[in-house]
N, C-alpha and C positions, 0 to 999 in steps of 0.2 A: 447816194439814195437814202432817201430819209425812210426812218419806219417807224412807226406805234405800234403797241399790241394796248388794246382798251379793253381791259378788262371789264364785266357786266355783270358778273353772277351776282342774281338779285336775289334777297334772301325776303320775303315778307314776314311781316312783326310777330312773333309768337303774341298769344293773349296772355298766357301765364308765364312770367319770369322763371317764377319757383318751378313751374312743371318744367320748363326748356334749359333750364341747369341741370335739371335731372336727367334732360336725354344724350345718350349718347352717339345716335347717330342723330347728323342737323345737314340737310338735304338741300340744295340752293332752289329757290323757287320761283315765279315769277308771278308778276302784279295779282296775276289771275287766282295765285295759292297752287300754282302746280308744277308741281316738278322741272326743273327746267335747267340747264347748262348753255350757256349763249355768249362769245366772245366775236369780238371782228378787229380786223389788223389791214391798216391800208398801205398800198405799195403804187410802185410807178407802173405795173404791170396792166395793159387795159382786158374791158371784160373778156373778151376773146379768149386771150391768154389763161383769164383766170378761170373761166368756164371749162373750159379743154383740160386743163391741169387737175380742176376738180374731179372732172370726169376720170381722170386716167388713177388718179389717186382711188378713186371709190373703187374700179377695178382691181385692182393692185391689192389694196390695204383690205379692204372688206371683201367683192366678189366681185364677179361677174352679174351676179343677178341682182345683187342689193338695191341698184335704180329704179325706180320705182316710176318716175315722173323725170320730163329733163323741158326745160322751155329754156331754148335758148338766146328771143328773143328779151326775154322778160331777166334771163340772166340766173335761174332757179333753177335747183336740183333737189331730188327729193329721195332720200334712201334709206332702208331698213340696217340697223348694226343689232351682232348680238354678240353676246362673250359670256361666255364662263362665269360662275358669281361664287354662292356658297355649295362646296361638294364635302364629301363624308362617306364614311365606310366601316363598315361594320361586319367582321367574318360571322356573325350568326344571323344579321338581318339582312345583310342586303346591302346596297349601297343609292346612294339619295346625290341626287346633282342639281343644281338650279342654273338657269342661263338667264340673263337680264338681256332685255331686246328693248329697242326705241327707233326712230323716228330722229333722221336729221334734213336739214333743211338746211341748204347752203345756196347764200343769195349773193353773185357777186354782181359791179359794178366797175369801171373805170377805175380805177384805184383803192377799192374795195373789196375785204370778201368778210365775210360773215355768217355763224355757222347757227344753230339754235338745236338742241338734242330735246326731244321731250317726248311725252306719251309713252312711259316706260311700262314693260312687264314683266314680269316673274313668271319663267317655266321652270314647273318641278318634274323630275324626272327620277321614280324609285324604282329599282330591279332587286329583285331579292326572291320572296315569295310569293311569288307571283309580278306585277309590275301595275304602274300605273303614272297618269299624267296629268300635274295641274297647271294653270293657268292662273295667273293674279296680276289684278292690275297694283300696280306700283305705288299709285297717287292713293288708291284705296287703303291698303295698307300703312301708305306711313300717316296716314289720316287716324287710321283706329289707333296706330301707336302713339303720334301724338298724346290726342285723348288720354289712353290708358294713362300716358306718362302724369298730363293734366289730374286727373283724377287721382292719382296714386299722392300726388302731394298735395291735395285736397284732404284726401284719408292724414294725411303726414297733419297737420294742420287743424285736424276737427277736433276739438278739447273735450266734444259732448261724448265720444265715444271712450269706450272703455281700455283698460290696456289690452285685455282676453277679443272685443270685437277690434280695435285696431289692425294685433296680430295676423287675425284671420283676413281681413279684406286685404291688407299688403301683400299678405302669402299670394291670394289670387292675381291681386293687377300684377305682382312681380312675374309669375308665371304667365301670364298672357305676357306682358311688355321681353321677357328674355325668349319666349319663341317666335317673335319678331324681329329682336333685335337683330343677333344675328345673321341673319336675313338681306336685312335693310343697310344695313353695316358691308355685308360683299358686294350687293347688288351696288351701293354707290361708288363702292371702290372703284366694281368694272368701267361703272360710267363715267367715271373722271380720270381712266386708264384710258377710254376711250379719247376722249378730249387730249387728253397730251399728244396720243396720237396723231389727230388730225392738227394738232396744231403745230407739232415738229415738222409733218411734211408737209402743211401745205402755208404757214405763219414763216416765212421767208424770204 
């Protein structure tokens, strides 16, 4: 039995070189500029097969509830994943956890299957003094990061400024750009833990 695994993780062009050498986390995107993780791998296995297998896999590896949507004429599954990202602890404040959540979409076919992750977000979750809960979208965030980055070797670059305003504007975008970073750096970890995931057990 023959097999491929075709790779697709699309990355779209950054505008500035100089800012995108500068970032440390580089996110896979698609056409659109959004977030996106998407491979497909074809087998002798017909839809049937592969649809059932999906299904039992999404059970299995994620939950019982994570289905969202199932057409099984159409050959579509639609499911919610979420994982663990950046966590931390601190015996005087408290302790801070994030969980990155998405959206997969797995289309199979006759000798086809193919998965697509996207629409990511970021839940914060801090208990300490008191407790509290945020929500962020993913795309949003690594968008201002981007930027920041962009701009930060814009500041690197501008000859008109002085060494004393230089200093001062770096200091800021570096501080905005490292309380993202971070962040952005676990939350894709998760999602490309994910991806190995799903593609050890179901890429076979």
């Amino acid at each position: 039995m023959k097999k491929r695994i075709l790779l697709t993780l699309c990355f779209v062009a950054v505008a500035a070189i100089g800012a995108f050498a500068q970032q440390k986390v580089v996110l896979p995107k698609n056409s659109e500029g959004k977030i996106c993780y998407t491979n497909e791998y074809t087998t002798s296995s017909s839809q049937d097969e592969l649809f059932q297998n999906v299904s039992m896999w999404i059970i299995s590896a994620i939950g019982t509830d994570a289905i969202i949507t199932k057409d099984q004429e159409k050959g579509e599954i639609v499911a919610n994943c979420s994982k663990q990202a950046k966590s931390s602890y601190n015996p005087f404040s408290g302790a801070y956890n994030e969980f990155v959540s998405a959206m997969i979409t797995f289309n199979v076919s006759d000798g086809k299957i193919k998965y697509t992750m996207d629409r990511p977000s970021i839940t914060g979750i801090y208990v300490g003094y008191g407790s509290r809960k945020t929500v962020t979208d993913m795309n949003e965030k690594y968008e201002a990061y981007e930027k920041a980055c962009q701009e930060k070797a814009a500041i690197e670059q501008n000859e008109s400024l002085s060494k004393k305003e230089r200093k001062s504007q770096l200091k800021e975008k570096n501080e905005l750009i490292e309380d993202m970073e971070d962040s952005l750096y676990e939350a894709g970890k998760s999602l490309t833990e994910i991806t190995e995931m799903i593609e050890s057990g179901l890429f076979k």
